[in-house]
C-alpha positions in Angstrom: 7.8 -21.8 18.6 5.9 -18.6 19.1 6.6 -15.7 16.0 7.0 -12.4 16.9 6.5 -9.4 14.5 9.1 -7.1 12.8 9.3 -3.7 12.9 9.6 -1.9 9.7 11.0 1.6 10.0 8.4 4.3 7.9 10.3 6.6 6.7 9.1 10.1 6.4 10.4 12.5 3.0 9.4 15.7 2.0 10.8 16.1 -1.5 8.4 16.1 -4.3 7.6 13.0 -6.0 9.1 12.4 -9.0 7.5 11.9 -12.2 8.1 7.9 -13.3 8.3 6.5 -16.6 4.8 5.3 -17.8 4.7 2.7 -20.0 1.5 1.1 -21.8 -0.5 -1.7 -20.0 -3.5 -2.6 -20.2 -4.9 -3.5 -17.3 -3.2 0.0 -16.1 -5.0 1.8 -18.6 -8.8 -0.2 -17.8 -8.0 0.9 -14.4 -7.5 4.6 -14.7 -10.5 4.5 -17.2 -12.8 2.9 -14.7 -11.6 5.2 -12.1 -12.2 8.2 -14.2 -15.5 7.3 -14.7 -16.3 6.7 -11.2 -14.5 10.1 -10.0 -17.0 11.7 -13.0 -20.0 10.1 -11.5 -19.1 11.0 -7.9 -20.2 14.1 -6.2 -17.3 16.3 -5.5 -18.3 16.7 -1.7 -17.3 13.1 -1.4 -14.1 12.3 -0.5 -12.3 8.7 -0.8 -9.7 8.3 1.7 -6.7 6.1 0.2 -7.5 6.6 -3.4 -5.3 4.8 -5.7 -2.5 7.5 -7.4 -1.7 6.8 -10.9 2.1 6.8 -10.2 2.9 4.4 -13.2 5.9 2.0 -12.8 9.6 2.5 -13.6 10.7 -1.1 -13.2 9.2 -4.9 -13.9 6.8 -5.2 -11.6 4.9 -8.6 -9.9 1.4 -8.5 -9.3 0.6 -5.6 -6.6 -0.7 -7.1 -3.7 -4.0 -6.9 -2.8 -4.6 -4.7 0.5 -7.4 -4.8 3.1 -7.9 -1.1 4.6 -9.7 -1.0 7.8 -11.0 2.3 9.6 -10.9 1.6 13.5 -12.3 4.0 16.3 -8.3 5.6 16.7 -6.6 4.6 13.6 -7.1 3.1 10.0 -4.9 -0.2 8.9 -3.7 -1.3 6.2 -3.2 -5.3 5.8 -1.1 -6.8 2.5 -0.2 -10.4 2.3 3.1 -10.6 0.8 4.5 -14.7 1.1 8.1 -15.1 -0.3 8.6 -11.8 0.7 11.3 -10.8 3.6 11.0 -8.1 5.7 14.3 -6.2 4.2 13.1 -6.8 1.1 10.0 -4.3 1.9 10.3 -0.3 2.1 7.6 1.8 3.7 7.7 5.9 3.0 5.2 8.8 3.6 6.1 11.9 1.7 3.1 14.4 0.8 0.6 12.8 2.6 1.2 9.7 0.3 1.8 6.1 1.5 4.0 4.3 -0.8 4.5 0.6 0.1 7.3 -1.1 -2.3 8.7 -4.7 -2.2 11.0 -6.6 -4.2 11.1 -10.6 -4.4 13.9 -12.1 -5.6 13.8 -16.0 -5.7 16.6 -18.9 -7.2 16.2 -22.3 -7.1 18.8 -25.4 -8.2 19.0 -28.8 -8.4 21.9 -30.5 -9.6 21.1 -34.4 -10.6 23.4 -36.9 -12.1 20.6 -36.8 -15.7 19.8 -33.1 -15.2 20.6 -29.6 -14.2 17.6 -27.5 -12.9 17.7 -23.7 -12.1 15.2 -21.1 -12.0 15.0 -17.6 -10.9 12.0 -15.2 -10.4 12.1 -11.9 -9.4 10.0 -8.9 -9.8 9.3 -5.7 -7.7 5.9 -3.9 -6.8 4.5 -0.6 -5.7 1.5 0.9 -3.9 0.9 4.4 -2.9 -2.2 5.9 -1.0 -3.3 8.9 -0.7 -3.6 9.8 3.2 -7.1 11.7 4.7 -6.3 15.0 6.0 -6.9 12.9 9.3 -4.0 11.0 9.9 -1.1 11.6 12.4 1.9 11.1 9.8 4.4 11.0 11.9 3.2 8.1 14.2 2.8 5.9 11.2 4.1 2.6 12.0 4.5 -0.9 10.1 5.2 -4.2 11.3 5.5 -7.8 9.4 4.5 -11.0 10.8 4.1 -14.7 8.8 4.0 -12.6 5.4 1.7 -10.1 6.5 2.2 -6.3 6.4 0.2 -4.5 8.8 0.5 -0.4 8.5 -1.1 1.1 11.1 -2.5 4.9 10.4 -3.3 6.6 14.2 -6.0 9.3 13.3 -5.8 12.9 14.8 -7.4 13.6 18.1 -8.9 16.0 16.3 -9.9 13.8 13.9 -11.2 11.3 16.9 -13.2 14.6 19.0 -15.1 16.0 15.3 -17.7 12.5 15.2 -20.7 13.2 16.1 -24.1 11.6 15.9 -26.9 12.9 13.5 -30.4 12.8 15.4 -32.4 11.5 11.9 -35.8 13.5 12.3 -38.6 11.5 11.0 -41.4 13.6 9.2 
């Protein structure tokens, strides 16, 4: 049986984001802290594409997902394995040249035994946002999921694609 992918619809906003609640965690904090200190220690003429926002949380949260960004010759893609996870469960939005990728699981299980009575329920939701290079085409953003994989796919400018050029490295 061959699987096909599913198209997620990106949805574009232009309101302004709004300010969540931030609550204390530590691993947020050690994040922003070791961030911080990389952001001090970097040069400002060098820019880092998709840099993590520090948007916070307003809701419980599951682990994030980890996510595998790829720069390709037209586009950059971003890859997030999310099993247990259904494709209506997932929303995709750009708004401000920010990528926000949220998801929600929601999972029950029962068994019902003559000695015992079994039932469990997870749930949790997650959030990622990226900040988009001045590069990207934002309105021909476009997501699909296939086997529990999101795949976001980022089509660069054609002005974006024309400006590489390679640097003849003189040697002296």
């Amino acid at each position: 049986m061959a699987d096909t992918a599913t198209k997620l619809p990106v949805k574009t906003e232009d309101k302004q984001p709004r300010t969540p609640d931030i609550g204390w965690s530590p691993f947020e904090s050690l994040r922003t802290e070791i961030d911080r200190l990389f952001d001090d220690l970097t040069p400002t003429f060098w820019h880092r594409p998709f840099a993590r926002l520090s948007l916070g949380k307003s809701f419980p949260s599951i682990a994030a997902p980890a996510v595998d960004v790829v720069e390709k010759e037209k586009s950059y893609e971003i890859s997030a394995e999310l099993p247990g996870i259904e494709p209506k469960d997932l929303d995709v939005r750009v708004a401000n040249q920010t990528l926000t990728i949220k998801g929600e699981k929601q999972e029950t299980k029962e068994e019902k035994e003559k000695e015992y009575y079994l039932s469990e329920r997870r749930y949790g939701s997650f959030q990622r946002s990226f900040q988009l290079p001045q590069s990207v085409d934002a309105a021909k953003i476009e997501a699909s999921f296939n086997n529990g994989v999101l795949t976001v796919t980022l089509p660069k400018t054609g002005q974006a694609q024309k400006n590489e050029r390679k640097v003849v490295i003189k040697a002296t």
